[in-house]
C-alpha positions as CSV (number, residue, x, y, z in Angstrom):
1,X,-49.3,141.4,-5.2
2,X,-47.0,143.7,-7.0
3,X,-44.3,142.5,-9.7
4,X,-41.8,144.8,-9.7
5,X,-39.9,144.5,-13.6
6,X,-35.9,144.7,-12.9
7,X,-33.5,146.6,-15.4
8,X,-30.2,145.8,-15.2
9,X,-27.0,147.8,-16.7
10,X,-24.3,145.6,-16.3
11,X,-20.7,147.0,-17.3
12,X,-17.2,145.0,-17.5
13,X,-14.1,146.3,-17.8
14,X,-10.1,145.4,-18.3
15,X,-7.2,146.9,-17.9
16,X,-4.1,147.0,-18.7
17,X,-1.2,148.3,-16.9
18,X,1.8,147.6,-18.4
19,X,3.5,149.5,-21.6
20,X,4.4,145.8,-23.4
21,X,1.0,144.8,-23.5
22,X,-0.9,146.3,-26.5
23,X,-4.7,145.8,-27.3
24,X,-4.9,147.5,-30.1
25,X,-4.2,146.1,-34.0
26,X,-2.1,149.3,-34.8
27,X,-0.5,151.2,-32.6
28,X,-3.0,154.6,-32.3
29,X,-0.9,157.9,-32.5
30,X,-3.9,160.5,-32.4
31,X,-4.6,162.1,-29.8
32,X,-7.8,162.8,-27.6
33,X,-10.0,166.3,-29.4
34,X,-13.0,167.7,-27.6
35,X,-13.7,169.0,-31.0
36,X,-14.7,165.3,-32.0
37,X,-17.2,165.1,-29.2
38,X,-20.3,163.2,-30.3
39,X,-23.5,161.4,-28.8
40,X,-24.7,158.3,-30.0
41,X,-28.4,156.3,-28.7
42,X,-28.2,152.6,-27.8
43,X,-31.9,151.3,-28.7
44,X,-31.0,147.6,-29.4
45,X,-33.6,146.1,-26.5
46,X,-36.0,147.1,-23.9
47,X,-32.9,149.9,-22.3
48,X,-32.2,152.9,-24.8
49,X,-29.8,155.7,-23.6
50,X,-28.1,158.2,-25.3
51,X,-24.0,158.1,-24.9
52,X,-21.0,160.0,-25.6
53,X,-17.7,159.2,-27.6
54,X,-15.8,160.1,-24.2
55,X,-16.7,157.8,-21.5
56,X,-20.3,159.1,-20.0
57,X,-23.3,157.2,-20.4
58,X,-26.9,159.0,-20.4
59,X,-25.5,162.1,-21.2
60,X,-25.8,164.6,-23.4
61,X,-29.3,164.4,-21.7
62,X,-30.9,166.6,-24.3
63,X,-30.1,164.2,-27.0
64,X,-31.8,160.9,-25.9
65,X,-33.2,158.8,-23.4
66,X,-31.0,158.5,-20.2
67,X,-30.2,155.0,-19.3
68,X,-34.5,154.6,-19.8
69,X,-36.6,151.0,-19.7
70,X,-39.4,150.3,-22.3
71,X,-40.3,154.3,-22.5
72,X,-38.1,157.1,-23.4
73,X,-39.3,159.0,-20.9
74,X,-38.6,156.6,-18.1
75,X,-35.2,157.5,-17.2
76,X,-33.0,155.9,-14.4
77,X,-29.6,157.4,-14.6
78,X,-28.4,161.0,-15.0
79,X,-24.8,159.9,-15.3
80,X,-22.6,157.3,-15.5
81,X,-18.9,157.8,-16.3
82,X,-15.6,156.0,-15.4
83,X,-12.9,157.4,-13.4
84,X,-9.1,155.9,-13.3
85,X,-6.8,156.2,-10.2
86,X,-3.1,155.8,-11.1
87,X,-0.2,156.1,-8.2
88,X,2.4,157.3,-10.7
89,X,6.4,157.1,-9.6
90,X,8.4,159.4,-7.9
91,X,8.1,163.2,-8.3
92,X,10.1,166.4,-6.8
93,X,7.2,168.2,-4.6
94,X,8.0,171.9,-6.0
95,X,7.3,173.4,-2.9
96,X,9.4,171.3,-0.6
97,X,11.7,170.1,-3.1
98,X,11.4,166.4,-1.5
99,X,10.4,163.0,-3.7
100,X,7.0,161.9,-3.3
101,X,4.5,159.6,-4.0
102,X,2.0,161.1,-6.3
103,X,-1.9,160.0,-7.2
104,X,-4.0,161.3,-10.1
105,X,-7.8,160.3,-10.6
106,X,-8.6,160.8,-14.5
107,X,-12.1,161.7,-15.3
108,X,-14.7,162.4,-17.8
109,X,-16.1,165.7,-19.2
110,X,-19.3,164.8,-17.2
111,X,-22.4,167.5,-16.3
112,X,-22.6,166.8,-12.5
113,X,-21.1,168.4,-9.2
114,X,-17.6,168.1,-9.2
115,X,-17.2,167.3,-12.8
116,X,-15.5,169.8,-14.1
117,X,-11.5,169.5,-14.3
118,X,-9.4,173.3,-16.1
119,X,-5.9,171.0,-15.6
120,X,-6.3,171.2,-19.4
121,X,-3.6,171.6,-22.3
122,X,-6.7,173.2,-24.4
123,X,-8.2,175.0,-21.8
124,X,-11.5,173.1,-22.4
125,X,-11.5,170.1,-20.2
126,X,-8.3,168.1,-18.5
127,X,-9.3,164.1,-18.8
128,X,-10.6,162.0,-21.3
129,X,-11.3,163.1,-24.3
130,X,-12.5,161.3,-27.8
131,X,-10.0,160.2,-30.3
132,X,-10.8,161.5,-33.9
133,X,-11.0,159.1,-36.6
134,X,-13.4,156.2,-35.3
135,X,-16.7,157.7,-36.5
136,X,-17.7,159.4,-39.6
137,X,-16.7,163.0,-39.1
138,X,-19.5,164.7,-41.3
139,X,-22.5,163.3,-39.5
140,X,-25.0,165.6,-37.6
141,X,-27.8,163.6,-36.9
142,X,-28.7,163.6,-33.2
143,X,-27.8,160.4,-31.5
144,X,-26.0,159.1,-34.4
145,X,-22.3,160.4,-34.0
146,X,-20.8,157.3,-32.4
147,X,-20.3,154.3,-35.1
148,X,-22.8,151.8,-34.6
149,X,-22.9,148.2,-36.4
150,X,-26.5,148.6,-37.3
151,X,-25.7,152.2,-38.6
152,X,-23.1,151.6,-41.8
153,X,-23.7,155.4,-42.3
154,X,-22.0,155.9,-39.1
155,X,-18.9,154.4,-39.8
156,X,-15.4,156.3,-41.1
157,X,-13.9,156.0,-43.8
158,X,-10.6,153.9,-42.9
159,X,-10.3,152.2,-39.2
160,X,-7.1,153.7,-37.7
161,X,-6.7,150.6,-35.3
162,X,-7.2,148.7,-38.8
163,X,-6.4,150.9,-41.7
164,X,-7.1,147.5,-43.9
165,X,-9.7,146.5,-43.1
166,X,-11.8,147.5,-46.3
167,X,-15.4,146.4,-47.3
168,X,-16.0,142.8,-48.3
169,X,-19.6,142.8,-48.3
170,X,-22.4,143.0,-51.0
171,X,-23.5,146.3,-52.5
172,X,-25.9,148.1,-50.0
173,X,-28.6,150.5,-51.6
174,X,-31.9,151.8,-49.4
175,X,-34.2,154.0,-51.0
176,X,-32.4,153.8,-54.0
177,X,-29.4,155.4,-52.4
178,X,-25.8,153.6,-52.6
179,X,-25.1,153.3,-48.8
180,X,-22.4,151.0,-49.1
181,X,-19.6,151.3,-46.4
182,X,-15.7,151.3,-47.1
183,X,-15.1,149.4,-44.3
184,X,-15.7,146.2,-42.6
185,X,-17.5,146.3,-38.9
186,X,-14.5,146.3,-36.4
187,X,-16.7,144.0,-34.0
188,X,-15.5,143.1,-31.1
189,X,-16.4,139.4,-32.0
190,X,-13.6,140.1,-35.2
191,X,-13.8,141.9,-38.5
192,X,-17.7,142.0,-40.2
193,X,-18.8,140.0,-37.0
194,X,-22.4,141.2,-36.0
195,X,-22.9,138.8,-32.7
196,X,-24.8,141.7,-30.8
197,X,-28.0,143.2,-32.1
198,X,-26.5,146.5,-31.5
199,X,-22.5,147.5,-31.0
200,X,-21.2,150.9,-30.6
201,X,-16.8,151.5,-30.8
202,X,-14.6,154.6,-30.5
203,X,-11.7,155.4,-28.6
204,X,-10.5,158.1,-26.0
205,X,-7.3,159.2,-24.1
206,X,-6.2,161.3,-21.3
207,X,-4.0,163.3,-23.0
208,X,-5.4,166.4,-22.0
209,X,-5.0,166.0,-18.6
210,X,-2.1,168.5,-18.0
211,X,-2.6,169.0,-13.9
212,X,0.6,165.9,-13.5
213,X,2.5,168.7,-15.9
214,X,1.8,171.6,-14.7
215,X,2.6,170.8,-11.0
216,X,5.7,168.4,-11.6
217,X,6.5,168.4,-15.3
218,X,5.5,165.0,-15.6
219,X,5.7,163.6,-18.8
220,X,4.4,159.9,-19.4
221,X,6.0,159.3,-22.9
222,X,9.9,159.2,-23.0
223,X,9.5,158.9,-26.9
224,X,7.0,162.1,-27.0
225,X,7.2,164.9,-25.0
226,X,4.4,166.8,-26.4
227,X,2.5,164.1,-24.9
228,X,0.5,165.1,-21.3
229,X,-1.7,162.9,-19.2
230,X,-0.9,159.5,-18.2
231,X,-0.5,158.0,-21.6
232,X,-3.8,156.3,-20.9
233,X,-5.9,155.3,-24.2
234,X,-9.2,153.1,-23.8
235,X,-11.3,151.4,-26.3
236,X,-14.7,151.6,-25.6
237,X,-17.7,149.4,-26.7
238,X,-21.7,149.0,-25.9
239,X,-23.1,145.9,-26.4
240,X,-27.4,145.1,-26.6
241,X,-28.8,141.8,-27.4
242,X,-32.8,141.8,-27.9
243,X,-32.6,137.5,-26.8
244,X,-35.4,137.4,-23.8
245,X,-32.3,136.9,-21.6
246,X,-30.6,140.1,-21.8
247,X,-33.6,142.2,-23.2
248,X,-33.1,144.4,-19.8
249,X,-29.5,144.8,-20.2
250,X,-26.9,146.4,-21.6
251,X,-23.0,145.7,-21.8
252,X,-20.2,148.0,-21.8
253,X,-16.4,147.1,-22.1
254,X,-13.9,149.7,-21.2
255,X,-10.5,148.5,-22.3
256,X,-7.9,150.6,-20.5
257,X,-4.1,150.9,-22.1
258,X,-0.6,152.5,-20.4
259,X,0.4,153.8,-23.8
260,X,3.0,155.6,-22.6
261,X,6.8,153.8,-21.2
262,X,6.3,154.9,-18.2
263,X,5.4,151.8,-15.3
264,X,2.6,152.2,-12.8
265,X,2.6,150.0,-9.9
266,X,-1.2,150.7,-9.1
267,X,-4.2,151.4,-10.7
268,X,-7.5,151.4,-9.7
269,X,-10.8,151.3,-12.0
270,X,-14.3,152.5,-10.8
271,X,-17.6,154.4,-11.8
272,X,-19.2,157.0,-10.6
273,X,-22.7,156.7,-11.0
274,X,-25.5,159.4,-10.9
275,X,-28.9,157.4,-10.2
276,X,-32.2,159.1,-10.9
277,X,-35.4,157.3,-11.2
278,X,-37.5,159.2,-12.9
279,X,-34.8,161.7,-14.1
280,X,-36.7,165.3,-14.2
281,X,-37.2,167.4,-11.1
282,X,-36.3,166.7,-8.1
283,X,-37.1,162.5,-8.3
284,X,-33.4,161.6,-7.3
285,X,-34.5,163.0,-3.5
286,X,-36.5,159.8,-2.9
287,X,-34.1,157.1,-4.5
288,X,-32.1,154.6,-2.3
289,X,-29.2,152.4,-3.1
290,X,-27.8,149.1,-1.6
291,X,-24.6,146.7,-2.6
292,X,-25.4,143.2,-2.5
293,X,-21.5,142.2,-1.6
294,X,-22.6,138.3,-2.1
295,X,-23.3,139.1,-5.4
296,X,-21.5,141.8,-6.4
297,X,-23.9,143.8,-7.4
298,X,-25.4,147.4,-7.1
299,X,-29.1,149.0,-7.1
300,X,-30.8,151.7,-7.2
301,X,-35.0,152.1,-6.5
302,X,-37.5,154.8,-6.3
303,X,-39.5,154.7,-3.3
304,X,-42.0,157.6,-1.7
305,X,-41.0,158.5,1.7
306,X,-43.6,157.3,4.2
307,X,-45.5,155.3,1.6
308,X,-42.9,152.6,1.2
309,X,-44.1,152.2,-2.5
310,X,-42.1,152.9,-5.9
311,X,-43.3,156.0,-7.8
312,X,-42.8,158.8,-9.9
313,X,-44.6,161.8,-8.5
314,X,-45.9,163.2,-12.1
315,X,-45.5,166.6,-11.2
316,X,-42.0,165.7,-10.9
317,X,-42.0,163.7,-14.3
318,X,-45.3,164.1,-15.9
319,X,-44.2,161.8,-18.9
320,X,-43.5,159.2,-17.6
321,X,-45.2,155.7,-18.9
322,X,-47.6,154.0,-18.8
323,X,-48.3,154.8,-15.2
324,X,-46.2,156.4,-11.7
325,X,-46.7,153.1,-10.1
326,X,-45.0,151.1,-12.6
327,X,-41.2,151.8,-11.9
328,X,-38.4,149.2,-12.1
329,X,-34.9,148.9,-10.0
330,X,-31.8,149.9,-12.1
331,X,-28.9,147.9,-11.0
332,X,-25.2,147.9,-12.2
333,X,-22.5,145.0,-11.8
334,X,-19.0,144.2,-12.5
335,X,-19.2,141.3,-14.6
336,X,-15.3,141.8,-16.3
337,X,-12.6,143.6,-14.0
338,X,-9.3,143.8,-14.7
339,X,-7.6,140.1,-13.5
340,X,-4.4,139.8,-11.4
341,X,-2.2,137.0,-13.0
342,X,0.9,137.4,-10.7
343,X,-0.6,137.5,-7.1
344,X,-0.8,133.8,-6.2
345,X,-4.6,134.0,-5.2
346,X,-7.7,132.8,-7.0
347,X,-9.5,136.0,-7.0
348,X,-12.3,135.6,-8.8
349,X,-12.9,132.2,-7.1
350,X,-13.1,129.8,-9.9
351,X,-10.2,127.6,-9.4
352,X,-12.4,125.1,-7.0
353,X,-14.8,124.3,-10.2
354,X,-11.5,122.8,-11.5
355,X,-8.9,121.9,-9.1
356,X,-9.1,120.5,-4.8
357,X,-5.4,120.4,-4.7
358,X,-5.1,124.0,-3.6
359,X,-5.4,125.2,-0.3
360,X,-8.1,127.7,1.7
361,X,-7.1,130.6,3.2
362,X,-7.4,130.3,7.4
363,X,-7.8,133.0,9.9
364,X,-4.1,132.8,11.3
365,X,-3.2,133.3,8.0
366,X,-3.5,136.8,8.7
367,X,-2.1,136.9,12.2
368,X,1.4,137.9,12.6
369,X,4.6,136.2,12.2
370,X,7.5,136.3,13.8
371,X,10.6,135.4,11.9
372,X,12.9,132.2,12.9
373,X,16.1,130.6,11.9
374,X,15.3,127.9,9.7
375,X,12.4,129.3,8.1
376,X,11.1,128.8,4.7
377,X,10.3,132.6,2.7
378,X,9.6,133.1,-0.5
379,X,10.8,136.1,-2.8
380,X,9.3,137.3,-5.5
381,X,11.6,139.0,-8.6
382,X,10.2,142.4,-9.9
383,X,10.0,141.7,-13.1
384,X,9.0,137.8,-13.8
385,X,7.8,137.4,-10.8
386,X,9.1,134.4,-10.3
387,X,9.2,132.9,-7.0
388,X,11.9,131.2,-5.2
389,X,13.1,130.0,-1.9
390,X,14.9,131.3,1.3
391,X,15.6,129.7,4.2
392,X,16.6,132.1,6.9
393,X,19.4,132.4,8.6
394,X,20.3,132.7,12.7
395,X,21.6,135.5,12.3
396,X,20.4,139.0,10.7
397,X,19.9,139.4,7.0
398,X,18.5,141.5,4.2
399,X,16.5,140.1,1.8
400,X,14.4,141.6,-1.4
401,X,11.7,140.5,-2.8
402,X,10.0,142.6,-5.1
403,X,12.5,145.2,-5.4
404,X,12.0,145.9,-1.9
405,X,14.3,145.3,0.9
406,X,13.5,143.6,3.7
407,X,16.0,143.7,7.3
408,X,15.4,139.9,9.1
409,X,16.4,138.9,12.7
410,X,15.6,136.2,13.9
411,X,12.9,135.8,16.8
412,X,12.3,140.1,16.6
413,X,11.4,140.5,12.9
414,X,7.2,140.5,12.6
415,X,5.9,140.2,9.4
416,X,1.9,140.3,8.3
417,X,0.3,141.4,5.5
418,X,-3.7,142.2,5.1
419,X,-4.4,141.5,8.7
420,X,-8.0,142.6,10.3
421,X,-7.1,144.7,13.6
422,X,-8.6,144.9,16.7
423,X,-9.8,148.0,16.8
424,X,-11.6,146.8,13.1
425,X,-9.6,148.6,10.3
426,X,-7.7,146.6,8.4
427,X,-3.8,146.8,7.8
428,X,-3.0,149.2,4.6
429,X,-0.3,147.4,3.1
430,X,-3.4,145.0,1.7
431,X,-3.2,147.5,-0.7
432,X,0.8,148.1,-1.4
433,X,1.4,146.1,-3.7
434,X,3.7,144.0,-1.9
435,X,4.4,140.7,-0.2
436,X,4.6,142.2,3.1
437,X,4.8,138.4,4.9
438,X,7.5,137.1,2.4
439,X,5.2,134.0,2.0
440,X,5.1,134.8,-1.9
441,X,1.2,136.1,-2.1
442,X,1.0,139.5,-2.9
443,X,-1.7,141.7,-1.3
444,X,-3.9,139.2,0.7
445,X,-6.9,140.6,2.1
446,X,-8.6,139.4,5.4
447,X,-12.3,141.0,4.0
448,X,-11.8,139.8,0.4
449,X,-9.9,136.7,0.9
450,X,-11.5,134.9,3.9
451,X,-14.3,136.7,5.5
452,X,-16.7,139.6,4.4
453,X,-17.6,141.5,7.1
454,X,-19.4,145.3,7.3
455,X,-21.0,147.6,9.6
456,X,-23.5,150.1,8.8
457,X,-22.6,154.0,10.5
458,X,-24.9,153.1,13.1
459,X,-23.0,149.7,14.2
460,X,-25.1,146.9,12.4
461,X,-23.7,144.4,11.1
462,X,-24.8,144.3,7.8
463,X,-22.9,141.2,6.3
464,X,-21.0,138.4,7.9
465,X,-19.8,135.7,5.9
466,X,-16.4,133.3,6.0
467,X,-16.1,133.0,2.4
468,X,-12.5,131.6,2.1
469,X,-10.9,131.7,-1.6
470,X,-7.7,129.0,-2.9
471,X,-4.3,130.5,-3.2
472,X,-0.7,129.0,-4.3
473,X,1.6,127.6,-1.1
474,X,5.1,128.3,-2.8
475,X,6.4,126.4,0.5
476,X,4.7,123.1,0.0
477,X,4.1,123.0,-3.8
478,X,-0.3,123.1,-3.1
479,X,-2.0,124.5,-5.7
480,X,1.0,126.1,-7.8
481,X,0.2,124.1,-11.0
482,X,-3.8,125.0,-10.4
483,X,-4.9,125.4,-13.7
484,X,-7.8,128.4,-12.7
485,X,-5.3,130.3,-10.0
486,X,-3.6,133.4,-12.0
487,X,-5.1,132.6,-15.2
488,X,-4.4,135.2,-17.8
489,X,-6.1,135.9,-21.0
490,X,-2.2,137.0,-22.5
491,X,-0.5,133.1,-22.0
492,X,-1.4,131.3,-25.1
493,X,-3.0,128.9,-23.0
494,X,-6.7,127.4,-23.1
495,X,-6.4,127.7,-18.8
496,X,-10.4,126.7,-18.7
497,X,-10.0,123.9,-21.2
498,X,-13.5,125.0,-22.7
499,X,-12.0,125.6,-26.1
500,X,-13.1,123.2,-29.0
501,X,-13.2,121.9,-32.9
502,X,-16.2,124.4,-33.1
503,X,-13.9,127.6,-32.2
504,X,-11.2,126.1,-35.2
505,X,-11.9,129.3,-37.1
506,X,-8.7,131.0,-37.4
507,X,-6.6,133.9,-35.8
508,X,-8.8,137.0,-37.0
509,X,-11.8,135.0,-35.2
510,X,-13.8,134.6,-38.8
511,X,-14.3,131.3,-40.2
512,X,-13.7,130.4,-44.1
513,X,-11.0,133.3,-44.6
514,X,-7.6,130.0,-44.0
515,X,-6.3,132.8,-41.9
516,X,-3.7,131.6,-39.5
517,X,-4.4,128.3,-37.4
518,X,-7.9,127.8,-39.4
519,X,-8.8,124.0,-38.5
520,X,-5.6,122.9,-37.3
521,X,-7.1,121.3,-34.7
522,X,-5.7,123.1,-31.9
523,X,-6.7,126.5,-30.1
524,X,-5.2,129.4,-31.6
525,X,-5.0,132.7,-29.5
526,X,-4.5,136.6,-30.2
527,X,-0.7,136.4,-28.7
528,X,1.7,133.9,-30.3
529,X,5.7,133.6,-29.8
530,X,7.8,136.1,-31.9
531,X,6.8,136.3,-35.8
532,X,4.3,133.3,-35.4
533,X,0.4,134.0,-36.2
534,X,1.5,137.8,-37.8
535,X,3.0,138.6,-34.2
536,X,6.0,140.0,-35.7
537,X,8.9,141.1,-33.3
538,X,7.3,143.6,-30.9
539,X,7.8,143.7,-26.9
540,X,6.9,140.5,-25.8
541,X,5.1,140.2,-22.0
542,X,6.1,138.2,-19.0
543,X,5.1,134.6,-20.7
544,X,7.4,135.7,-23.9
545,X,4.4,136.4,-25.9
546,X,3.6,139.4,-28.2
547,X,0.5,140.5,-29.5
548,X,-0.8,139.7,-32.9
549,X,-3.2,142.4,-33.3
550,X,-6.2,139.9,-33.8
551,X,-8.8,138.8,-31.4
552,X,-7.9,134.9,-31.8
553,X,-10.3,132.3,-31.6
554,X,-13.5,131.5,-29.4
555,X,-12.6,130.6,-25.7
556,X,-9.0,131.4,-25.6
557,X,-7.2,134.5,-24.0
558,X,-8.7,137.8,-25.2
559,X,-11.6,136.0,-26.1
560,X,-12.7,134.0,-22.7
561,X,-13.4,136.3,-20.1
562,X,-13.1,133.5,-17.8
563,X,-9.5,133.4,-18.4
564,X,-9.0,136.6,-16.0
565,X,-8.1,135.7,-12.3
566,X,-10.5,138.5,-11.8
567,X,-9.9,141.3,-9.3
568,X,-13.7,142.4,-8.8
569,X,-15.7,144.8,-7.4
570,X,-13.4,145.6,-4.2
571,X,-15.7,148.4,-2.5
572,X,-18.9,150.6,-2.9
573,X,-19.5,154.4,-1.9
């Protein structure tokens, strides 16, 4: 019997759309320099890899392991990078002169087919690019570029997200060398926090991204207009733990910010990912790849054609260890994506652990509807998105809901939203951003919300399941108060209720410091009401929060992932 060893890269992500909701402690004003390009090598477990400081894991090949398991040598990935799809507002076409709706997908400097990109205000490369500052600037060492929280050396000489934040620590001296930092460790756990066995942190924007520019003149910043891109800035962090649990794994948290003032109404988050088991030659010919949709989870093997065995040919990769037979799978989930708090539907699921009130989705949910006098729709404002009432009329009306109108006559008017045709192709405007049905959901899905259902090319059916998920009824009152539906991790609100005395350590997320809300018995998050907490008066988000620039305490907002209604892993290529 063979064992086969499993590897697992597992990424999350969030994002953030809006202008008014800040991540960051300090507003960043640098901008993205492929001058400050640097690699960095995550060896905290059994997975080592080499990285860069603008958004592609396993590459620069030539300066590390790439994505490998156990043996340098034994590479599984040649690439992996993120790519972000924003549908940006209403621009002039130059060529027709007519308003249109305008996409642009923003991408990483990454070695592959297809990833190159001249729409550049440099002329180098146009998407994202590192943002100076977050790494010593000096260091050459191979693999060592990136600042890493096992690597004090590594690590500048202020933190422009926290310019003061200086060292608190004891006096560090190896090999009779003062070594001693002049900062803390911006962990993502808070300041000096070492939860991981390994951490790695920089930033990157899009700035250089001039194609948006160059074809419309788009500017994203009203307040700069030597600004380009999309006004898009991300934090970026790698996480290892060595525990037996996670020994095969390793984390990494993209957090995406609109920097810019100007609104997106959709964005879309995904990875492109360049599988290669066994990394030299020509081993990517043999490897195959499958999505396990129940869940939510994608792999990648090596297997020999017409031996139906994983191996490494050696004269493809002659190093690899310790022998061609033993090869592993390398698999990649979304275990963080960016949550929908607005939308009415339990996305991610969870609400059922916690609540019965709320109801299922049905089939006919999805069927159309034809409008009658005396019916109950809901419209949604724009803005708050708070919901309220209409009872329609016998005769014709327009409503708007959304910001979007919407002409009503009785006993003609069909409305449906997400519905599943016959002809198997479901309805686009599951994807518009709208509440198409007026029944105050936004973008329900008949494939994500009720059933999964997929067909390979050759018509079998691969997956079949009725897998219904919990959603508000703003009609009846069901499920609106549902404490797990449309959670956010920007409310102030403990939404799981998993917070306790343990977690009483204070805004900054460090114990023994009597920061703010210290072992005040209650839970104590990153955003807080106007000049409460350090808050101070900045744009405050739909729950009439503002950020504090600090992480808060364990197992509230920014610090629960669980407290994301969790959009997922949507589709798979």
């Amino acid at each position: 019997m063979k064992i086969v060893k499993i590897f697992l890269m597992l990424m999350f992500f969030s994002l953030v759309i809006n202008q008014q909701l800040f991540s960051q402690a300090q507003r960043i004003t640098a901008r993205g320099d492929y001058t400050f390009r640097k690699a960095g090598v995550h060896r905290g477990n059994q997975v080592r890899t080499v990285f860069s400081n603008y958004g592609v894991i396993a590459q620069p090949g030539n300066q590390g392991p790439q994505a490998a398991w156990k043996f340098d040598a034994d590479g599984y990935v040649g690439d992996i990078s993120p790519v972000v799809g924003i549908r940006l507002p209403l621009l002039k076409d130059p060529k027709t002169g007519l308003m249109d709706t305008v996409h642009e997908v923003v991408i990483t400097p990454v070695s592959r087919p297809g990833g190159g990109n001249s729409n550049a205000i440099n002329g180098q490369f146009g998407g994202f690019e590192p943002i100076p500052g977050f790494a010593n600037p000096i260091i050459s060492k191979i693999g060592e570029g990136v600042a890493m929280s096992q690597l004090p050396e590594t690590w500048p000489m202020q933190w422009p997200d926290h310019p003061d934040w200086t060292y608190t620590g004891p006096k560090i001296i190896v090999n009779g060398k003062d070594v001693t930092p002049k900062v803390d460790w911006n962990g993502y756990f808070g300041r000096a926090q070492f939860n991981a066995d390994q951490e790695s942190y920089y930033w990157m924007d899009d700035n250089e991204d001039a194609k948006m520019y160059k074809i419309y003149g788009f500017l994203p910043d009203s307040t700069d207009t030597t600004r380009h891109g999309q006004g898009l800035q991300s934090n970026v962090r790698g996480l290892q733990w060595s525990n037996f649990l996670a020994q095969n794994v390793i984390f990494w948290l993209y957090d995406f910010t609109n920097d810019g003032t100007t609104p997106y109404s959709q964005v879309s988050f995904g990875t492109l990912v360049g599988t290669y088991v066994g990394i030299m030659g020509d081993e990517y010919n043999d490897d195959a790849s499958f999505f396990d949709v129940r869940n939510a989870i994608t792999y990648t093997w090596d297997i020999e054609p017409g031996l139906g065995i994983e191996y490494v040919r050696p004269e493809a990769n002659p190093y690899w260890q310790p022998n061609p037979f033993a090869v592993g799978y390398v698999a990649y989930a979304f275990l963080e994506s960016p949550g929908n708090a607005t939308d009415g539907i339990d996305n991610d699921g969870d609400n059922a652990k916690y609540d019965q009130t709320a109801p299922y989705f049905t089939a006919d949910m999805f069927n159309p509807h034809i409008v009658q006098a005396g019916d109950k729709l809901v419209l949604i404002d724009p803005t708050t998105y708070k919901r309220s009432i209409f009872v329609m009329p016998a005769d014709t009306v327009t409503v708007y809901s959304m910001g979007v109108p919407f002409f009503l006559k009785p006993g003609v008017t069909s409305l449906v939203e997400g519905e599943l045709r016959p002809d198997g192709t479901l309805d686009p405007n599951a994807y518009d951003g709208i509440d198409n049905n007026l029944n105050g959901l936004i973008d329900e899905n008949y494939l994500v919300d009720y059933r999964q259902f997929k067909k390979s090319p050759q018509g079998v059916v691969l997956i079949d399941t009725v897998n219904p998920i919990q959603y508000k009824n703003y009609v009846t009152g069901q499920g609106v108060n549902a404490p797990m539906i449309d959670e956010a991790r920007d409310d102030g609100i403990d939404n799981n209720k998993n917070w306790n005395l343990n977690d009483d350590v204070g805004i900054d997320g460090n114990s023994n410091d009597h920061s703010y809300g210290e072992g005040d018995g209650l839970p104590t998050s990153g955003w807080q009401k106007p000049g409460v907490g350090g808050a101070g008066s900045g744009p405050v988000n739909i729950y009439g929060l503002v950020d504090t620039h600090q992480p808060g305490e364990p197992d509230i907002d920014k610090t629960d992932v669980q407290e994301s209604d969790q959009i997922g892993l949507t589709s798979f290529q």
